[in-house]
C-alpha positions in Angstrom: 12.7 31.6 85.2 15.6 29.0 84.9 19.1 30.5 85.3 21.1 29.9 82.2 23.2 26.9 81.2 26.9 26.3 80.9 26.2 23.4 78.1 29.7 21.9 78.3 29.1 20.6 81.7 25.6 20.4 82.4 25.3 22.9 85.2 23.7 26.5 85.8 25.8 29.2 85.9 25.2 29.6 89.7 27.7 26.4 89.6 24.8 23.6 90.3 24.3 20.4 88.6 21.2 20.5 86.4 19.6 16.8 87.0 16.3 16.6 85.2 15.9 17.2 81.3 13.3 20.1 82.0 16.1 21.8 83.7 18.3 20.8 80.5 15.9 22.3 78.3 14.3 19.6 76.8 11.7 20.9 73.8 7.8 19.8 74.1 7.0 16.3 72.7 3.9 17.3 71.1 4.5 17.0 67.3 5.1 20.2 65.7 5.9 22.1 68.8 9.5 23.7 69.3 8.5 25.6 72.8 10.6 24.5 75.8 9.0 21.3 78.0 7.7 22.5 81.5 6.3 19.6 82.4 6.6 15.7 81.9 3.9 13.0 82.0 3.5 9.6 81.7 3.0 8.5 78.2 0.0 6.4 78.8 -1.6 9.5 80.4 -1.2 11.5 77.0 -3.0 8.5 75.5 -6.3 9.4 75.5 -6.3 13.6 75.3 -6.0 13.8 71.5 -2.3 15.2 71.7 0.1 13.5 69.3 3.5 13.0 70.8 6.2 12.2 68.2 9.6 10.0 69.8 9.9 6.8 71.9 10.2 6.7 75.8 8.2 6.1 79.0 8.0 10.2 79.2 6.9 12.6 77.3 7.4 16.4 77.9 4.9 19.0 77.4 4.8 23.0 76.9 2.6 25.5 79.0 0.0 25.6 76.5 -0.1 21.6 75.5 -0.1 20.7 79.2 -2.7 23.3 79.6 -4.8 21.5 76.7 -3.9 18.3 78.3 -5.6 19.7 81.5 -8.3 20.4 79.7 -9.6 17.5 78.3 -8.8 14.8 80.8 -10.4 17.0 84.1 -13.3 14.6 83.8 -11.5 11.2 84.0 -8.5 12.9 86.3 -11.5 13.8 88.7 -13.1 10.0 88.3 -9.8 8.7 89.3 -9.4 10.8 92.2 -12.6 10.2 93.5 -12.1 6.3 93.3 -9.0 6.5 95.6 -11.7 8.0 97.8 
């Protein structure tokens, strides 16, 4: 679990700097969804997994459960991939 947030200066109350947006507390990108983004993927990888991603940007950020569905249905090509690089 993340330590909280001091929000006027972007660090944790243990006094660190908080430099990625998960760490910021970004919200999923998945249309609809309000949970809080764990994990961030390329935009073009969301592409084909059915997901609908509402904003703009190269990222976009994804909740337990979406990136868990996410896992899901692109194990098949993910494995393809990996097995081309040899």
């Amino acid at each position: 679990m993340r330590p909280p947030q001091d929000s006027k200066r972007g660090r944790g109350l243990d006094g660190r700097l908080n430099m990625g947006k998960i760490e910021k507390g970004i919200t999923c990108s998945v249309s609809g969804c309000r949970s809080p983004g764990e994990r961030s993927i390329s935009r073009s990888q969301l592409a084909g997994s059915g997901l609908a991603a509402g904003g703009e940007g190269r990222r976009v950020y994804l909740c337990h459960d979406h990136y868990k569905a996410w896992k899901k249905s692109t194990k098949k090509d993910r494995d393809a991939e990996r097995a081309r690089w040899g």
